[in-house]
Every structure is written in C-alpha cells, then in structure tokens.
Residue, then its C-alpha position, 0 to 999 in steps of 0.5 A: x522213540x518216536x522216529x522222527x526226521x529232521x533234513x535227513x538226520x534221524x533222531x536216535x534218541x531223546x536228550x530227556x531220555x538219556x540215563x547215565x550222567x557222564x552222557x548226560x553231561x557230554x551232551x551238554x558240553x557238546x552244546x555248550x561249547x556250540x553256543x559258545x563258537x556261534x556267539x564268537x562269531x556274533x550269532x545269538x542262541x538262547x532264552x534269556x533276553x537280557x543276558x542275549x541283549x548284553x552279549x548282541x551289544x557286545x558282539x555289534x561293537x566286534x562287528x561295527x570294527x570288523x566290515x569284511x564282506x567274506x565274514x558278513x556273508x558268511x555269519x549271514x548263511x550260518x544263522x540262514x542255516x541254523x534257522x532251517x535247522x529250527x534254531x531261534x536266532x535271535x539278532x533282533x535288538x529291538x525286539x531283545x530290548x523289548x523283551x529284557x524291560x518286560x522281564x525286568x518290569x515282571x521282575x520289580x512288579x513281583x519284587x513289590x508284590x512280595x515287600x508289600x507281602x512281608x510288610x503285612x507279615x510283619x504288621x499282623x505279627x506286632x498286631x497280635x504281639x500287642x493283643x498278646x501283651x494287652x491280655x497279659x496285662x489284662x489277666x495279672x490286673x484280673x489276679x491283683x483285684x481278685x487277691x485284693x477282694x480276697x484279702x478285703x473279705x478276710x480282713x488284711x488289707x484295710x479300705x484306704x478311703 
C-alpha cells in the first residue's frame, strides 16, 4: 500500500493485489459494466483502436439522430469529469483512424514476415529432403559397383564388352 490519493478517494487496495477470484471477477463486472453504460451513452474508453473506431462510428450515427442540447452538455461534462478523474477519452476520430491503420499495417507487416519466414522453412526442408535422397541414391549405386567388382574378382559375373 502505497497510500495514494486520488480527488479525495483513498486507494484501498490495488486491483493487481487482489487474491481471491470471486473478487477478483467482481471488480471486473464492476468495470465492465462501466464501460458498457459510458459507451450507451457515445463516450469511448479503451485501448483497441480499431474496435474504439468501429464503436465511436456507430455511436456518431446515434448522436447525429439525437440533437438535444440537455444530452449534449451532459455527455460533455461526463468525459469532462472522467478526464479529471484520469480516464483516457478517446473521441478523436481522426486520430482513432490514424491509430487503427498503423495496427492494421503492423499487423500485415508481421503477417508478411511470418509467410516469408514458413516459406524458407519449407524451402530448406525440400533442400535437405533432396540432399537426403541424392546420398540415398549415391550410397545403393556405391553397393551395386562394389558387389559387381566383388562378383567380377570371383568370377560370376562375366565382362559384357
């Protein structure tokens, strides 16, 4: 306990700290079920961009319906609020686009990375399956000469010239 102190709520205990699950999965309805009421209401808290994208396009459709001044001053205050509380709003689309595309380039540029990774896997393996089957090849021609010489120096196997 570190005895920290957030606009006059004290602490009590950290949520990495907690031991017992039931608590544990507790506290994380309790938030679940936060995020789920601020995202009703169009006000975006989370780290995923693209699915935070998806969702603040769904809720400007809701909101480009709904022009009551009451509900926009209100939404206003609530992210006004959860800032001053330290929450990350994010209801910048343009900056929520920006981020989505570089996790969606990130992510091809790995996928890439990875094809051309399995691709020279797979390369080495025919490369060393044909070496394999070349010395296999190599080592029964080796046998037959040697058995052929053998039965020549005995006398079986007559010279065909």
């Amino acid at each position: 306990m570190e005895g920290k102190y957030y606009f006059s709520k004290i602490e009590l205990f950290d949520n990495n700290e907690i031991t017992l699950p039931g608590l544990k999965r507790k506290a994380d309805r309790k938030k679940r079920k936060k995020l789920e009421k601020l995202e009703k209401r169009g006000i975006l808290i989370g780290k995923d961009p693209i699915k935070l994208l998806q969702r603040a396009q769904r809720c400007n459709t809701c909101t480009a319906e709904v022009s009551n001044p009451d509900q926009l001053l209100r939404k206003k205050w609530t992210i006004a609020m959860l800032r001053a509380q330290g929450c990350k709003v994010k209801d910048n689309m343009q900056l929520l686009k920006k981020s989505s595309n570089k996790l969606r380039k990130l992510k091809r540029k790995k996928q890439e990375k990875w094809q051309e990774r399995n691709e020279l896997v797979e390369q080495t393996k025919r490369e060393k399956q044909a070496k394999r089957q070349s010395n296999i090849r190599a080592r029964s021609n080796r046998k037959l000469s040697q058995k052929l010489k053998r039965a020549k120096s005995r006398g079986r196997v007559l010279q065909l010239e």
